[in-house]
C-alpha positions, 0 to 999 in steps of 0.5 A, a space after each residue: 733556657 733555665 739556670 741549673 738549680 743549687 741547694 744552699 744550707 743557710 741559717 733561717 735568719 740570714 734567708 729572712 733578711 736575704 729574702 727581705 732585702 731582694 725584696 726592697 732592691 725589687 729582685 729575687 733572692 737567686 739574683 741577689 746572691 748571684 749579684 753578690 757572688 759575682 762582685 766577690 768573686 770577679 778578677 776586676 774586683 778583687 780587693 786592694 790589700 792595704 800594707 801598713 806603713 812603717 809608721 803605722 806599725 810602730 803606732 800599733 806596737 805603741 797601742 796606737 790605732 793605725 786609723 790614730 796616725 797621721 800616716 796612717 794610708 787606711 784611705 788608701 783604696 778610696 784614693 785609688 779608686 779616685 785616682 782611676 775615675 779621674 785618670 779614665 773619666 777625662 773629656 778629650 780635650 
């Protein structure tokens, strides 16, 4: 069974690098943009939106970075991640 066929418009510079890269990763462009679609896209993906603090918003009027303050929670999607590998990773004891 053969999949429906798309005309994408892209600039010559983003097709030659997309072409290069499926070529190292050893699949076709059509794969790799599926693959990248399907990870922006799936419900399971989406990203975790990170609300400043605070603290962070005072820092940021101040001229601070919020990646500058101690309170900063700019890690706060490596965490999660962490937390749900260790919550669903654990052997039965």
């Amino acid at each position: 069974m053969s999949s429906p066929k798309l005309t994408l418009s892209l600039s010559k510079s983003v097709i030659e690098m997309g072409k290069a890269y499926a070529k190292e990763q050893g699949t076709s462009l059509s794969k790799l943009v599926e693959k990248l679609i399907r990870e922006e896209v799936e419900p399971d993906r989406s990203p975790i939106q990170v609300i400043p603090t605070d603290e962070d918003l005072r820092a940021l009027m101040n001229g601070q970075s919020m990646a500058d303050t101690a309170c900063s929670n700019h890690d706060y999607r490596a965490n999660y991640y962490e937390s749900r590998r260790e919550k669903y990773t654990q052997e039965d004891s």
